[in-house]
VOGU-3710 file (C-alpha; in Angstrom, 3 decimals, decimal comma):
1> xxxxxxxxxx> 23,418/23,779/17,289  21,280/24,659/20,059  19,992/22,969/23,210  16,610/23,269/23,168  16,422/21,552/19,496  13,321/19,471/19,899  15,013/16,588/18,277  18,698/16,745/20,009  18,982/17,446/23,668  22,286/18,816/25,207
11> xxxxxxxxxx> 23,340/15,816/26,899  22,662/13,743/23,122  25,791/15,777/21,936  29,349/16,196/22,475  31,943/18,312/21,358  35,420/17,246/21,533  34,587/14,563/23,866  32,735/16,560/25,766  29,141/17,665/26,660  28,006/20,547/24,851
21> xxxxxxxxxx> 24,756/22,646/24,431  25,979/24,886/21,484  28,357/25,450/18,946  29,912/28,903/18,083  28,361/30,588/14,987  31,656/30,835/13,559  32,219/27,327/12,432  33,351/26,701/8,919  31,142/23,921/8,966  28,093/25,890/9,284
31> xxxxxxxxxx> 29,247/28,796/7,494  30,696/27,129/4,447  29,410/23,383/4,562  33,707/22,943/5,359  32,658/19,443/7,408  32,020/15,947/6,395  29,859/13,653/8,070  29,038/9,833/8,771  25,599/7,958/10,148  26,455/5,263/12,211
41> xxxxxxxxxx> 23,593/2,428/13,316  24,144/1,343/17,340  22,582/-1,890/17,979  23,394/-3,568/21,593  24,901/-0,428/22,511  27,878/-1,624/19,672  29,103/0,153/16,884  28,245/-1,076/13,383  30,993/-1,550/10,979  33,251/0,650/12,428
51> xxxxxxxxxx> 36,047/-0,052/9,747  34,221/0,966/6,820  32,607/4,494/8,350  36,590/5,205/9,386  37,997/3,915/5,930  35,508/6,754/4,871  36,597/9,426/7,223  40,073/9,129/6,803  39,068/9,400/2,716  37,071/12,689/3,189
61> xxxxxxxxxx> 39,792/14,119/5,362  42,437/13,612/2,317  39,721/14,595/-0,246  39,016/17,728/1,258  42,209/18,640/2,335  41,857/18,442/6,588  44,780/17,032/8,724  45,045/13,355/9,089  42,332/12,300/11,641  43,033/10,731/14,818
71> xxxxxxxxxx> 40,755/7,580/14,469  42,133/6,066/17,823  40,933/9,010/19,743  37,629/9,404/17,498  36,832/5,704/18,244  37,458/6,193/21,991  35,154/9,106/22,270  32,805/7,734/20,227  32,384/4,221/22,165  32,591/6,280/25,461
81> xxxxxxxxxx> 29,253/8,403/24,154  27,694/5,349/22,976  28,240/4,103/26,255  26,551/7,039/27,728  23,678/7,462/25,618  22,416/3,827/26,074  22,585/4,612/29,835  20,840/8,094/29,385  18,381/6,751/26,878  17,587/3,574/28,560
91> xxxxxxxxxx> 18,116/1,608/25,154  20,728/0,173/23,965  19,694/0,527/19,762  20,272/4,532/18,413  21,791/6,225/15,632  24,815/8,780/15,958  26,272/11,309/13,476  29,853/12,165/13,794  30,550/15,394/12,200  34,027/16,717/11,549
101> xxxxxxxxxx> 34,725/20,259/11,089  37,465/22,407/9,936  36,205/24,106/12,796  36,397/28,373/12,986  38,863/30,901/10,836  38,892/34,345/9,993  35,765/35,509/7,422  36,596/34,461/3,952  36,657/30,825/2,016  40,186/30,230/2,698
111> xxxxxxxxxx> 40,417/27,494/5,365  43,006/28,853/8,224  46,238/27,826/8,298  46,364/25,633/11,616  42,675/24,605/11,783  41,068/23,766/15,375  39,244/20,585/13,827  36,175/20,075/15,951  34,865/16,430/16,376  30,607/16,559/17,345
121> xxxxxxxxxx> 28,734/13,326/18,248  24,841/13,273/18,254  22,378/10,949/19,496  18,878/9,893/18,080  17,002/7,120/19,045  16,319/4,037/16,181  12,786/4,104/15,066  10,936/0,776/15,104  12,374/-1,194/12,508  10,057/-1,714/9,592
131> xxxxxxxxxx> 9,234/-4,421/7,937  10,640/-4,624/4,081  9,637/-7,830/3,443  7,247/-6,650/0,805  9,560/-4,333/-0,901  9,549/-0,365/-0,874  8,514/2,112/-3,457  10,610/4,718/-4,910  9,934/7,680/-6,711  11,907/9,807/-9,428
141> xxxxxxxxxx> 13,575/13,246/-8,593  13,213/15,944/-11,229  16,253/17,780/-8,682  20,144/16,380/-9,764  22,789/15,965/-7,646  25,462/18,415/-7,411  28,354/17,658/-10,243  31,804/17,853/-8,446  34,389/14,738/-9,386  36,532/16,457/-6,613
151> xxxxxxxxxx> 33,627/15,817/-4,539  32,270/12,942/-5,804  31,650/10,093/-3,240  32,753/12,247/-0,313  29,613/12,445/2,351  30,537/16,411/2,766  27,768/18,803/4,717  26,949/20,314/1,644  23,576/18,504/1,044  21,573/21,203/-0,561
161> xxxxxxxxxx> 20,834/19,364/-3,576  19,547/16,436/-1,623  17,260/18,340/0,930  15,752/19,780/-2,151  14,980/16,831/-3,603  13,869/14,727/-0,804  11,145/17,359/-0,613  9,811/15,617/-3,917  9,982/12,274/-2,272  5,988/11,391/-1,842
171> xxxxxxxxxx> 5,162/10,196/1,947  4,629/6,302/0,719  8,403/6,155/-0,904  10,740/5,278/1,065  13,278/7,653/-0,973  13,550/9,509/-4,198  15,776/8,192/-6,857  18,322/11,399/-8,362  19,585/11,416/-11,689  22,315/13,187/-13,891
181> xxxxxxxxxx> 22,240/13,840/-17,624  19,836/10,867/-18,402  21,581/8,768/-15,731  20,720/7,111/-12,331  23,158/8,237/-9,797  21,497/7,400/-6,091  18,853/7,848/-3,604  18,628/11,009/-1,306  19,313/8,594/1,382  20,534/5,875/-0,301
191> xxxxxxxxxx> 22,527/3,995/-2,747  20,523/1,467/-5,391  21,462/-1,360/-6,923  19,707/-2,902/-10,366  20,134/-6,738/-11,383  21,298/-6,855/-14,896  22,604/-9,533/-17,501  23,028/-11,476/-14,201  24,628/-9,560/-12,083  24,118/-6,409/-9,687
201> xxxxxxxxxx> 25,201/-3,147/-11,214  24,959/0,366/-9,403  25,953/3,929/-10,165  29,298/4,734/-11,002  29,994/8,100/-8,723  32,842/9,717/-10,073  30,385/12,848/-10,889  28,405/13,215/-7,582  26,899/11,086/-4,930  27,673/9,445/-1,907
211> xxxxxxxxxx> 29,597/6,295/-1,912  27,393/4,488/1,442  29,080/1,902/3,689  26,870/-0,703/2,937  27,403/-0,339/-0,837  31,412/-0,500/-0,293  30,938/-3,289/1,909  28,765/-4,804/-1,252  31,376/-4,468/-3,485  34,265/-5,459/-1,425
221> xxxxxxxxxx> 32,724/-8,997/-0,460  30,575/-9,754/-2,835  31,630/-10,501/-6,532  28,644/-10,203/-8,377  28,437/-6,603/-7,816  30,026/-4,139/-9,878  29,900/-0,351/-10,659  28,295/0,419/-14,101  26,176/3,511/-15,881  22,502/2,472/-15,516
231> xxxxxxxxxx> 19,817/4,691/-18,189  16,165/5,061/-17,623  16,311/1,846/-20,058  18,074/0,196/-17,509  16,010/0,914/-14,798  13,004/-0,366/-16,595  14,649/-3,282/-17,701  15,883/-4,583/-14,566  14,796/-8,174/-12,973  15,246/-7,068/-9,733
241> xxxxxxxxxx> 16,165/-3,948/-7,189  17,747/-3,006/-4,118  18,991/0,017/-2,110  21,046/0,295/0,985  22,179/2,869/3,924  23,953/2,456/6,767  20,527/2,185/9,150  18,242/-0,258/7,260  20,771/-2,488/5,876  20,112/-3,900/2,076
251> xxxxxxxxxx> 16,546/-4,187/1,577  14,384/-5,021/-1,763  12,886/-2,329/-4,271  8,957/-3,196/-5,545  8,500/-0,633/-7,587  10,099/2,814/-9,056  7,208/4,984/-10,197  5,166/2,880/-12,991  7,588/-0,307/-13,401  7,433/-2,585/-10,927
261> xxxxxxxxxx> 10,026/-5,376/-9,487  9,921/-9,124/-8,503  11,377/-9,423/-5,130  14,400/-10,697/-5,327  14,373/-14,194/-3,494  18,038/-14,263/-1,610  17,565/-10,454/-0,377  17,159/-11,883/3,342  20,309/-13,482/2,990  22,262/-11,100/1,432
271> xxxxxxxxx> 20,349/-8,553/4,075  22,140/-11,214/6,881  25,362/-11,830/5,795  25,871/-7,876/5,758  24,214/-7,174/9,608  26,338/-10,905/10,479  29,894/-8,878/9,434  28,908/-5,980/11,237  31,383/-6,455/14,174
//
């Protein structure tokens, strides 16, 4: 991580709670991909659903065997570099990534036996929110994820499989849909949801993927969504599509390659009832 990153300046990152313009080329996390991660939306310099991006830390910290995390102390330095960035920035709308790391150890796979966990916050400013009231495109991966059930739904650093295949996605999609043996798993950026026999159905991901805020959130509160395996026959079956992240919210699919989607009429309010719970 270095300071004169032309996205990232040093004062847009902190280490520890702290300030920092590097971090030491030792670290697991960059060495082995031994880190996990979580994108967080800021908007009116506050923290967007807080509960479910720790309900997700503290799960990737017992999946991947690191210590218990601290939340109180994460959540403190995290609202105090919030707090700083909309001063430093001048705006009070960004995006940070909180990293944690099993931090450094001697060479070898074998994590140390009393790891120095290291905590990094970054800041990026929000682009200009688009406008998805006409629906986004979507195009098909020919790269899978990464099968690992021990894995599976853990947002881990090791995102090789993704970074090759959003290098598929064209410029006009908003993301690239990946699949495993026939089926739909996710987005590179995103998880999907298809409306079927009435209902909402997305990805099972007890193979691979990412299991995204927003689509916890979806299935924790609302009861027409369930987990289910979707086919190619699914996806060009479908009445109607949606995917979600944690920075644009729930927002409508019009089309996935050649099969196009009706916009699904109550995607606004579903879209408002999620932002509305956010804090």
């Amino acid at each position: 991580m270095n300071s004169k990153d032309a996205n990232i300046s040093s004062g847009q990152i902190w280490l520890n709670g702290q300030p920092c313009q590097e971090i030491t080329i030792t670290d697991r996390g960059l060495l082995y991909g031994d880190a996990f991660f979580t994108t967080i939306k800021v908007t009116d310099g506050r923290v967007e659903h807080w509960a479910l991006h720790a309900e997700r830390l503290m799960l990737s910290a017992e999946r991947l065997g690191f210590r218990p995390l601290d939340l109180t102390l994460i959540e403190a330095e995290l609202q105090a570099f919030v707090k700083e960035q909309s001063q430093v920035s001048q705006s009070v709308d960004g995006v940070v990534r909180l990293t944690i790391s099993r931090g450094s150890g001697m060479r070898g796979y074998k994590a140390p036996d009393s790891p120095e966990v290291r905590r990094v916050l970054s800041w990026s400013p929000i682009k200009n929110s688009a406008s998805f009231d006409s629906g986004v495109g979507l195009s098909i991966c020919s790269t899978p994820p990464i099968i690992h059930p021990a894995l599976a739904g853990v947002k881990h650093c090791n995102r090789l499989a993704e970074v090759l295949a959003a290098e598929e996605v064209p410029q006009e999609c908003f993301d690239g849909i990946m699949r495993l043996n026939n089926k739909v798993i996710c987005g590179t950026k995103s998880n999907i949801y298809f409306y079927l026999n009435e209902q909402w159905q997305t990805p099972k991901l007890d193979q691979a993927g990412v299991n995204g805020t927003v689509r916890r959130w979806l299935l924790n509160n609302q009861s027409n969504f369930v987990e289910a395996e979707i086919t190619h026959k699914d996806v060009a079956s479908a009445r109607y599509c949606l995917v979600s992240n944690a920075i644009v919210g729930i927002i409508p699919v019009s089309v996935i390659g050649s099969t196009d989607y009706k916009l699904y009429p109550d995607w606004q309010k579903l879209a408002l009832s999620y932002r509305q719970s956010a804090f």
